[in-house]
C-alpha positions, -999 to +999 in steps of 0.1 A: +089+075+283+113+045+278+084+032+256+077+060+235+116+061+227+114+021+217+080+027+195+094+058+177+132+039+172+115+006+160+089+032+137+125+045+118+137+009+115+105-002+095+107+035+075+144+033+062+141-004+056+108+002+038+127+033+023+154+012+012+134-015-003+113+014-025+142+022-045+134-003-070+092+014-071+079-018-058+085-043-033+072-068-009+062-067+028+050-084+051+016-090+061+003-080+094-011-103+115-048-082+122-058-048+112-053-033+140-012-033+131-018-024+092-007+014+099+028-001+116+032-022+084+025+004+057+052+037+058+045+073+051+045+081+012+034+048-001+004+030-009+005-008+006-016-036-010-023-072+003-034-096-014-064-108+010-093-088+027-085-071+059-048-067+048-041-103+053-018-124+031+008-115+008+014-076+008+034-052-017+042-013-016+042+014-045+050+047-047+025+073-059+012+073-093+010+107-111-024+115-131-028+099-161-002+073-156-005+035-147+017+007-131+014-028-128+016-039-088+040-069-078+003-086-062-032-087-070-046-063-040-083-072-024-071-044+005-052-017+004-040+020+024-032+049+011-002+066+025+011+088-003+002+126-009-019+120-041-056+103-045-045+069-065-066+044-082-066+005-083-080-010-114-084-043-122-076-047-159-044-043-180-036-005-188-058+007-156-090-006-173-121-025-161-136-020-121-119+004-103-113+019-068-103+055-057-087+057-024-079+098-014-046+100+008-052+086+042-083+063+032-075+024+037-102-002+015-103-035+036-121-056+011-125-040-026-139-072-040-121-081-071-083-082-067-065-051-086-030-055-099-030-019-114-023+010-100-032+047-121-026+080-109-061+102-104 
């Protein structure tokens, strides 16, 4: 029980200071160390992006992109997860143009191939 209580305090730390660091739309976070930990690194509501395969390296968050919109991403993404209510799309040109990838809410992309420093609603 004492664990459960420890995993679910330290799971609201990481969620208000994620929260906190969201006000501005994007931010930076930091990398987990193996997959396994991605989903303790990546709060509900946002999509997280790293900038190596099998969220390694330098990661970033966003908040969800409505249809028809796009946003330029503080990284260039190679993986990414999917937290947010809304299907997104990472593209890898200016203006969400060029190669893209469509990731449904939930859905995590551990090595989309070319980096993608866009983000579009879809």
């Amino acid at each position: 029980m004492r664990r459960s209580i420890r995993t679910r305090l330290g799971a609201i730390a990481t969620v208000v200071t994620v929260g906190a660091a969201l006000s501005s739309g994007t931010s930076a976070v930091a990398a987990p160390a193996a997959n396994p930990g991605v989903k303790a690194n990546c709060s509900q509501f946002t999509l997280c992006g790293w900038t190596g395969i099998n969220f390694n390296g330098l990661g970033a968050t966003s908040n969800a992109v409505d249809p028809g919109d796009c946003k330029t991403l503080s990284i260039s993404a190679r993986s990414a997860i999917n937290y947010t209510y809304q299907t997104q799309r990472l593209w890898t040109g200016r203006g969400c143009t060029g190669l893209s990838w469509v990731l449904s809410p939930g859905e995590s992309a551990s090595n989309m191939g070319a980096a993608r420093r866009y983000l579009g609603g879809y």
